[in-house]
C-alpha positions in Angstrom: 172.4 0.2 -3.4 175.9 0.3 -5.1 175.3 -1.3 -8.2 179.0 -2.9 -8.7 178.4 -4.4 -5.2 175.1 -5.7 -6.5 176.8 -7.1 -10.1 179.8 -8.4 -7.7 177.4 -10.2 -5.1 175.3 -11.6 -8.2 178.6 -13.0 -10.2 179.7 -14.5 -6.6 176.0 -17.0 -7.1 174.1 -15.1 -4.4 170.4 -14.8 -5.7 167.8 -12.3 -5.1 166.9 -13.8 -2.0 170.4 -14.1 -0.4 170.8 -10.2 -1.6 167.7 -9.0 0.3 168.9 -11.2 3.4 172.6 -8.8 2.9 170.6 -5.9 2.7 168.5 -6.5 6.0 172.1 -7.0 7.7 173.9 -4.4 6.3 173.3 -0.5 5.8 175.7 0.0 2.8 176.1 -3.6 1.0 180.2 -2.3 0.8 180.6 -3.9 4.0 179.7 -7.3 2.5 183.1 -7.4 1.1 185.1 -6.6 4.0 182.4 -9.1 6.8 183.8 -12.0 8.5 182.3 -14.7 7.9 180.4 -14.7 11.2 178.3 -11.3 10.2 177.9 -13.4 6.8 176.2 -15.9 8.4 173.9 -14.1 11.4 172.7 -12.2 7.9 171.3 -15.7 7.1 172.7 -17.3 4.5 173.2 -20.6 4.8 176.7 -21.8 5.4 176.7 -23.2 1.7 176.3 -19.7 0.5 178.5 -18.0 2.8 181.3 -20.2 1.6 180.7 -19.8 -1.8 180.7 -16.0 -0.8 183.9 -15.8 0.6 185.7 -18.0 -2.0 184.7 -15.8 -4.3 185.5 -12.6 -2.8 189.0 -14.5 -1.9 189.7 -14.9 -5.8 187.8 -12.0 -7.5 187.5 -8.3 -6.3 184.3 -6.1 -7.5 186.8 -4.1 -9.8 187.6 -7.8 -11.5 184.2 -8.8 -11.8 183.3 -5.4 -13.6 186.6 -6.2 -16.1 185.6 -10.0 -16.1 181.9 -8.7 -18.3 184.0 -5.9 -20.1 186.0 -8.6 -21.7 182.9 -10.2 -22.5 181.1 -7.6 -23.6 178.1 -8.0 -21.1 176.3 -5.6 -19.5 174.7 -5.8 -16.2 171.4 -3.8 -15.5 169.8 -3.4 -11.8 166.5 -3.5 -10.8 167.0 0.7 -9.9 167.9 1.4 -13.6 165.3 2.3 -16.1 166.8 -0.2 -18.3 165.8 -2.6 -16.4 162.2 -4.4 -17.7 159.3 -2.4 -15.6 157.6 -5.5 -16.4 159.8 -7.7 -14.3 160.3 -5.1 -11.7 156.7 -5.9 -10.6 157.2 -9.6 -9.5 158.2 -10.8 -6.0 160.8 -12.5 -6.8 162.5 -10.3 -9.8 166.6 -10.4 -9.4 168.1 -7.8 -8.6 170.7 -7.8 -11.4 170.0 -9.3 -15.1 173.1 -9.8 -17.5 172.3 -8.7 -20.9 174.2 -9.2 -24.2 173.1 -7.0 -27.0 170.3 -4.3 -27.1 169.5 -2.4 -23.7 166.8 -0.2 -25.2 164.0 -2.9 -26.4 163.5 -4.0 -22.8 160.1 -1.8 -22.4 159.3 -2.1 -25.4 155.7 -3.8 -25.7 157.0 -7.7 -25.4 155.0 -10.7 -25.6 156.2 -14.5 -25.0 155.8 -17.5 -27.0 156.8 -21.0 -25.9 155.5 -24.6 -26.6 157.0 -27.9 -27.2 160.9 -29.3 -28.0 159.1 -31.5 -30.4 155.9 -29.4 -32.9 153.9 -31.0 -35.2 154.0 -29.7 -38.7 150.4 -27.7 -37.4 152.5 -25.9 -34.3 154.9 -24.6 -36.6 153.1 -23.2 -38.8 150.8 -21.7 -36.3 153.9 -19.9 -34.4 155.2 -19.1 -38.2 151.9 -16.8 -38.8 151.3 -15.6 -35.2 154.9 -14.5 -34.7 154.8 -12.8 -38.6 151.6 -10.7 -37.3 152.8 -9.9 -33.9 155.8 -8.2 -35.1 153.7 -6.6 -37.8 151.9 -5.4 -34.7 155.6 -4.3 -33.2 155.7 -6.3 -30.4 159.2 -8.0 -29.4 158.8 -11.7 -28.8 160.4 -12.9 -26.0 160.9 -17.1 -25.9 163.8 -19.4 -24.2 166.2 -20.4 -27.1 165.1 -24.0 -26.5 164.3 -26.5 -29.6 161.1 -26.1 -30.9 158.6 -23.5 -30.8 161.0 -21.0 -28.9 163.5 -21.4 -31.7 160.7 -20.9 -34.6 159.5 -17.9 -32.7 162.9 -16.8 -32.4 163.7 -17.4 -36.2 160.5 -16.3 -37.6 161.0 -13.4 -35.5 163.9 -12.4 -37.2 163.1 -13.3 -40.9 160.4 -10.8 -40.5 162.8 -7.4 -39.5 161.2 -8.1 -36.2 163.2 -7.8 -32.4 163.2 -10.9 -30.2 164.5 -11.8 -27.0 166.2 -14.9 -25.6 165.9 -15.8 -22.1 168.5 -18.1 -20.8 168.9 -20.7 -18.4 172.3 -20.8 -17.9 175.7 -18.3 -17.8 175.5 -15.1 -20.2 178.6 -16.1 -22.0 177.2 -18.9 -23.4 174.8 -20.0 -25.8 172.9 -23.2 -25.1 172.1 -25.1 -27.0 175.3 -24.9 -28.8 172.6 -25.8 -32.0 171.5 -22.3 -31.5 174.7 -20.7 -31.1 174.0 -19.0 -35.3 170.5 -18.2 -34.3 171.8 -16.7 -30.9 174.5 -14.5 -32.4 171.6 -13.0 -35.3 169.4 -12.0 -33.1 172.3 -9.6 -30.7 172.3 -7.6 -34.0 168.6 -6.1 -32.6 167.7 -8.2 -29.9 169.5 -9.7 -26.7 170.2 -12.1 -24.8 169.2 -12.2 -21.0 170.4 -14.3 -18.0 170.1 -13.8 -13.9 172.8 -16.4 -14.0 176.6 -15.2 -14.4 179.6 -16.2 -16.5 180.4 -19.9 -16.1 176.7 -21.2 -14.9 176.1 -24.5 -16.7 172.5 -24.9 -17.2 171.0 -26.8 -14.8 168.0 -28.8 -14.6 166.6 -26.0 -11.2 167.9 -23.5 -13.8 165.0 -23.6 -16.2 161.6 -23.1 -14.2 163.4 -19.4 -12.8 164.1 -18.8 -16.3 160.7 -19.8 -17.0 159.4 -17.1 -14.9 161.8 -14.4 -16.5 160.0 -14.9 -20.0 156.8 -14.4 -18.3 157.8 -11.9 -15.9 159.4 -9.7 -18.6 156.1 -9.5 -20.9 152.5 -8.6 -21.2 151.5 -12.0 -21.6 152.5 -15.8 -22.9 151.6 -17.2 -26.0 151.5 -21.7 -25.4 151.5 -23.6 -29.1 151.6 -26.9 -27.9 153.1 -28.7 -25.0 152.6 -32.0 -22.8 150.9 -31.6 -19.6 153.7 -31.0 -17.6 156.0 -29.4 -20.1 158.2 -26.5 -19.2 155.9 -24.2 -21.5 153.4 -24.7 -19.0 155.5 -23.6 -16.7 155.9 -20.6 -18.1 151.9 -20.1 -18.1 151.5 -20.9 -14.5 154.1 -18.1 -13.8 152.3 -15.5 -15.9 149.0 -17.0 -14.3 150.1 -16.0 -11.1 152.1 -12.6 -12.1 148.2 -11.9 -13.3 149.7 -11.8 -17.1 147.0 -13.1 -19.7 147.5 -16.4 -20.8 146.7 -17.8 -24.9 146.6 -20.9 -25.6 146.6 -22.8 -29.4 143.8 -25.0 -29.6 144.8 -28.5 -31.4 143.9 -31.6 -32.6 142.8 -34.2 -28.8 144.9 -37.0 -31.0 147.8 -35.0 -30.5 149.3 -35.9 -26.7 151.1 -32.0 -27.3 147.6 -30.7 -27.5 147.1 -31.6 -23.2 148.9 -28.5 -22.4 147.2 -25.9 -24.2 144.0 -27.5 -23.6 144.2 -27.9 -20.1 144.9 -24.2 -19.6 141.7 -23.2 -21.8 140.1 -25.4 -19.3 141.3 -23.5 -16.5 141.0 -19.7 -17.7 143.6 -19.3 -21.1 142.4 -17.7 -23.9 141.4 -19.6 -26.6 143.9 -18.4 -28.9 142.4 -18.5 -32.4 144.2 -15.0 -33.9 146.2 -12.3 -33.2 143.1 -10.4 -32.8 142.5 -12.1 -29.3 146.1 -11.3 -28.0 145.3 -7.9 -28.9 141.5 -7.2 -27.7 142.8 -9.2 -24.3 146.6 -6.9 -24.2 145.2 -3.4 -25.5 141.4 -3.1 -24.8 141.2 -0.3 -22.2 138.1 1.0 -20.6 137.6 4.4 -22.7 134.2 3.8 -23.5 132.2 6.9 -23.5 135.0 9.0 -25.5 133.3 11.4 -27.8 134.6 12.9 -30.9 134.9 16.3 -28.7 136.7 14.2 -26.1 138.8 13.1 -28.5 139.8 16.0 -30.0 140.8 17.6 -26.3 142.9 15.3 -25.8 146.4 16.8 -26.2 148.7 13.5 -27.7 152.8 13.5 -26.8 153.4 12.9 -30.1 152.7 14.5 -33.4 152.4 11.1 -35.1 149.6 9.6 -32.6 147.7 13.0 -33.6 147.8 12.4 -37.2 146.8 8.8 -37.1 144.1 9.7 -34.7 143.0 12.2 -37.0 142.7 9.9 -39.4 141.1 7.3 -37.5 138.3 9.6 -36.9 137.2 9.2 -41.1 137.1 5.7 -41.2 138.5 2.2 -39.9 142.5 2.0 -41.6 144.5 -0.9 -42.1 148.1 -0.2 -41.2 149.1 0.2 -45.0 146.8 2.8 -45.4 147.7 4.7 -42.0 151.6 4.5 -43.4 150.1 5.8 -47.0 148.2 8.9 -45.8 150.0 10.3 -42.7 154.0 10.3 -44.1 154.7 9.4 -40.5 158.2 6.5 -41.5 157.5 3.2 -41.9 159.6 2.3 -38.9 157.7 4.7 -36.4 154.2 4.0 -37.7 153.8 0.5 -35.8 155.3 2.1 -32.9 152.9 4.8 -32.8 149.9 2.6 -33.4 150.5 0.3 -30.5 151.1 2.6 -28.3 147.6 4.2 -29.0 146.5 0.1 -28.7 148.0 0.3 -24.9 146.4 3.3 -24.5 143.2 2.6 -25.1 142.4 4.8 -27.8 142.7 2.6 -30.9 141.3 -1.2 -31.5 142.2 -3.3 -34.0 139.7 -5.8 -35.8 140.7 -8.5 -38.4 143.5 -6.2 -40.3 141.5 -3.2 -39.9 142.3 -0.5 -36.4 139.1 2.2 -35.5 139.1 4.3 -32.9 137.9 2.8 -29.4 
């Protein structure tokens, strides 16, 4: 598909579904822009959409749309670019185009979300503090909403911690919302991004939020739930990742807190009990290469020199991270990197702070 066609069709309002109606229609999506309205609407869109279509196309050319998120400094990624998040790519109903402020290169990266309640108790903060302070230890990028509450403490603690985070909006690209978060929105571009399916000038809707929902747990391995009412927006978020066969963790809490129903109610139905990092990561990187011998092991020809040399020396003794950093001279910003992705392979398992060799 022509991707400027795709960016133009997406700034014009059409979603995912109205796209793959155009491209049933149409053999080359470039004759979207020139279609009377009657082709338009035999595509099947409705009339609504068909308006808005040609309103748009009336006012704004695909050359001016591509200036329009120049000026703002937005880029636009399709679901054929490898930019694009593999993760996402694998839902039903992924858009075809994402508009991205900040960092294309962390999108698969390992990611993990973490959402819960507009209103945490002094426990659900400081529960999100010290998960989100190991994860990144772990190098994962934490992916959340930018709402008040636990997605903004994930979001901060993210970034107080050197770590990479990424904010999921429900609204245009161009702007930050909550205008609260507008500081915290702008520190975390300097690493991270920001992410929308919706253009320049969306306001955030109320239908906006349970698609953006899906993006946080469509974009990553799984969703992290401290706290949230029984039919909170976090949960949302779970149900999505529930069904996009993404693990669920939930934070267990006090039954006298009403913000404790959400989390509860998902153990109840198949979450894991969250009760340290050490769950999210037996659950995320536990891989079936049981059986591996040390000869097995050593056949095994690595695509990097640094997984070799921690693997190597893995094979003496269980290492915490400090010590792998220590021993093997591998940089301290390519030694978490190297040791996850030996996590996602299968070949390493990590235990309290300690990782052995599966």
């Amino acid at each position: 598909m022509n991707k400027q066609v795709l960016v133009w069709l997406a700034m014009a309002g059409l979603t995912a579904v109205d796209i793959g109606k155009l491209a049933v229609e149409f053999v080359d999506l470039e004759e979207v822009v020139t279609a009377s309205r009657k082709q338009l609407v035999f595509s099947g869109l409705s009339e609504i959409k068909v308006n808005k279509l040609i309103g748009y196309r009336d006012k704004i050319s695909v050359i001016e749309a591509k200036q329009q998120l120049n000026q703002l400094e937005v880029s636009a990624i399709t679901t054929f670019e490898t930019t694009y998040p593999d993760k996402l790519k694998q839902i039903a109903s992924a858009p075809y185009v994402l508009f991205v402020r900040g960092n294309l290169d962390i999108f698969n990266k390992p990611s993990l979300a973490v959402v819960g309640t507009r209103k945490p108790s002094s426990y659900g903060k400081q529960v999100t503090e010290k998960l989100v302070r190991e994860l990144v230890a772990s190098d994962l990028v934490i992916v959340s909403g930018l709402a008040y509450g636990i997605d903004a403490y994930a979001h901060r603690q993210t970034l107080e911690d050197g770590g990479v985070t990424i904010a999921v909006l429900g609204n245009g690209i161009d702007a930050i919302q909550p205008r609260a978060h507008t500081s915290l929105g702008r520190k975390l571009l300097e690493k991270g991004a920001i992410v929308s399916e919706y253009p320049p000038g969306m306001p955030g809707l109320i239908q906006n939020f349970p698609a953006r929902n899906r993006l946080v747990a469509g974009m990553t391995l799984g969703t992290v739930v401290v706290e949230g009412a029984e039919n909170s927006g976090s949960l949302i978020t779970a149900r999505f990742a529930k069904q996009f066969k993404r693990p669920v963790f939930a934070v267990p809490g006090m039954i006298t807190n009403p913000m404790s129903l959400g989390p509860h109610t998902l153990i109840q139905n198949g979450a894991v009990l969250l009760r340290n990092v050490t769950d999210i990561h037996n659950k995320l990187f536990s891989k079936n290469v049981s059986g591996l011998t040390q000869q097995d092991l050593s056949s095994i020809v690595f695509d990097t020199k640094e997984k070799q040399v921690v693997i190597e020396l893995l094979k003496v003794e269980p290492r915490t991270t400090d010590e792998l950093l220590r021993l093997s001279g591998i940089d301290i910003n390519q030694i978490s990197s190297t040791i996850t992705e030996l996590e996602l392979e299968g070949y390493v398992q990590r235990d309290q702070n300690k990782l052995f060799l599966k």
